[in-house]
Residue, then its C-alpha position, 0 to 999 in steps of 0.5 A: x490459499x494456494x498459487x493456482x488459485x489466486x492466478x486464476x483470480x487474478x487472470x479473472x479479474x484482468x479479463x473482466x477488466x479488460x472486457x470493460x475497458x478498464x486499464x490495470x496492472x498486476x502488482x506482486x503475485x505471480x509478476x513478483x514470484x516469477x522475477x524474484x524466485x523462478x526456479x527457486x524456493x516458491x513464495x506464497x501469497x494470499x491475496x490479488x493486488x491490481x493496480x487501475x488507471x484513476x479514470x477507470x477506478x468506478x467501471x473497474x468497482x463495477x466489473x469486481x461487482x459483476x463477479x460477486x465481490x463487495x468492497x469490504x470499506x469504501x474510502x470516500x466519505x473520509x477526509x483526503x488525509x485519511x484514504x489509503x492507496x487502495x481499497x479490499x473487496x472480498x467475495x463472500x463465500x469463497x473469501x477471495x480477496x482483491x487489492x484495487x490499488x489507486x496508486x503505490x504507497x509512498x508516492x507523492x504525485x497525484x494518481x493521475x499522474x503516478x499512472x502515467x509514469x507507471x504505465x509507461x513502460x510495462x511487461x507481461x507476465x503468464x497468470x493461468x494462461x493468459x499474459x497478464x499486464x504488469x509494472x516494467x522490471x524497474x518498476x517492480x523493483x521499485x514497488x518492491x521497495x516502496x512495499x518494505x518502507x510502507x509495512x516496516x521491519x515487522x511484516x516478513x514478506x516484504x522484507x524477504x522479497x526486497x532482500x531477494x531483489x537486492x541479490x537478483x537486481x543488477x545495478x542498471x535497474x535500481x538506477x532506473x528504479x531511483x529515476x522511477x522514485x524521483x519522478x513520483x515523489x517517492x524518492x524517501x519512501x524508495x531510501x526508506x524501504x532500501x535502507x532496511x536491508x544491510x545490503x539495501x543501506x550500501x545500496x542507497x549510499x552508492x545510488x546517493x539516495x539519503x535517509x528519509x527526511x520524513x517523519x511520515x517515511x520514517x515512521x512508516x519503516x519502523x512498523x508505527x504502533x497505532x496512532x502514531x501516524x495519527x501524530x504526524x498528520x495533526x503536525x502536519x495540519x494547515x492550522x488549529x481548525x484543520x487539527x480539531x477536524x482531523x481530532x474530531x474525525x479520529x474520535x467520531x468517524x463515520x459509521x461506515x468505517x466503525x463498522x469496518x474497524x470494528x466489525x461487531x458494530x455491524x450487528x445492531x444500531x447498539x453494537x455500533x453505538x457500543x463501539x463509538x463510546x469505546x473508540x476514544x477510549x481505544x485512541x487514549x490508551x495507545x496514544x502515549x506509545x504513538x507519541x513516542x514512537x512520532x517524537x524518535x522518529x522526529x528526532x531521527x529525521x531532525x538530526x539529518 
């Protein structure tokens, strides 16, 4: 989908918000774009990624509403341990897609307070017209960073953008960057992401920055198969009873997100039983590769 068009979802929503009193950023699209490429190769994009205060996050699901769009899943009847920093909604017809982003990946505060800090400090950028609220230069180097670390040397754009920032960004603003991560607890994942560029590796050398000492943020930049993470947060787990529940909600989660991960359930009362019996059997036979792929990056992190 072309630039244009997805400026115009973005400047759409913002006003809506706005309208709403709702308080949001935009993330990557045209805030990124402009700082990493202006008056160079263009760098497409297919979706709208907005970030929202916490407190606003049910008035901003109502705004989105209020211009057609359904939430493709919603996360609250999953375990805290499973929820994502952001949730999809999709405008049936069209198919445009907004990213309500809670807070950034990687960071370890809480949103509340991710946003204070975030917000603290913002720009503006022009989206079809209008001057679209976004994250500080520092911030978006940042979240340029976090974004590699969380998809991994498998996803190309993220790496593309990050490789871009480590040539345009002066030294100044990584610093402020870094000073961003330790205040959101994201100083692993920040390391993580850098160090999957050469020139990424020397950075965090000179910014003193270590290799991520998480298997989680070790994991995550080395594109997981599925259920490797999975791995991690059994080990990670308060006990044997939280282990059976998490065991328990990976093999039988609720239908709202069967129907979510396996879209042919949503047909019938059949489909969805059809697709609880073949969830195990999905789990089962990519645990071995997940295994592995936890237990190296166990040992990575072990070795530090």
């Amino acid at each position: 989908m072309g630039r244009l068009r997805l400026d115009a979802v973005a400047a759409e929503a913002l006003q809506c918000f706005e309208r709403a009193g709702v308080r949001a950023l935009l993330l990557k699209g045209a805030a990124t774009t402009d700082w990493l490429y202006a008056g160079r190769e263009s760098r497409p994009y297919v979706d709208c990624d907005l970030l929202v205060c916490p407190d606003d996050v049910e008035a901003a699901a109502r705004a989105l509403r209020s211009l057609r769009y359904t939430q493709t899943f919603d996360e609250r009847a999953m375990p805290f341990w499973w929820r994502e920093h952001a949730g999809t909604w999709v405008r049936h017809g069209d198919q445009l897609t907004i990213d309500l982003h809670h807070t950034l990946p990687g960071v370890g505060v809480d949103a509340r307070a991710a946003w204070r800090t975030l917000s603290r400090d913002v720009d503006t950028v022009p989206v079809a017209g209008w001057r679209a609220p976004t994250l500080s230069l520092a911030g978006r180097a940042l979240h340029v960073a976090l974004h590699a670390a969380q998809h991994g040397v498998s996803v190309n754009h993220p790496l593309a953008d990050l490789e871009r920032a480590l040539t345009v960004a002066e030294p100044e603003l990584w610093i402020e960057a870094a000073g961003l991560a330790a205040e959101l607890d994201a100083t692993d994942s920040f390391a993580a992401g850098l160090r999957l560029m050469p020139a990424g590796t020397a950075l965090a050398a000179r910014l003193g920055l270590s290799p991520p000492r998480s298997v989680d943020a070790q994991l995550r930049a080395a594109s997981p198969p599925p259920v490797a993470l999975g791995f991690e947060q059994l080990a990670r787990a308060d006990g044997l009873r939280a282990q059976l529940e998490i065991v328990a909600h990976k093999l039988v989660p609720p239908p709202e997100f069967i129907r979510h991960w396996d879209p042919r359930a949503g047909e019938s009362r059949a489909a969805l039983l059809k697709a609880y019996v073949r969830r195990p059997f999905w789990i089962l036979r990519r645990a071995p590769r997940g295994l592995r792929a936890w237990l190296r990056a166990k040992r990575a992190v072990k070795k530090r």
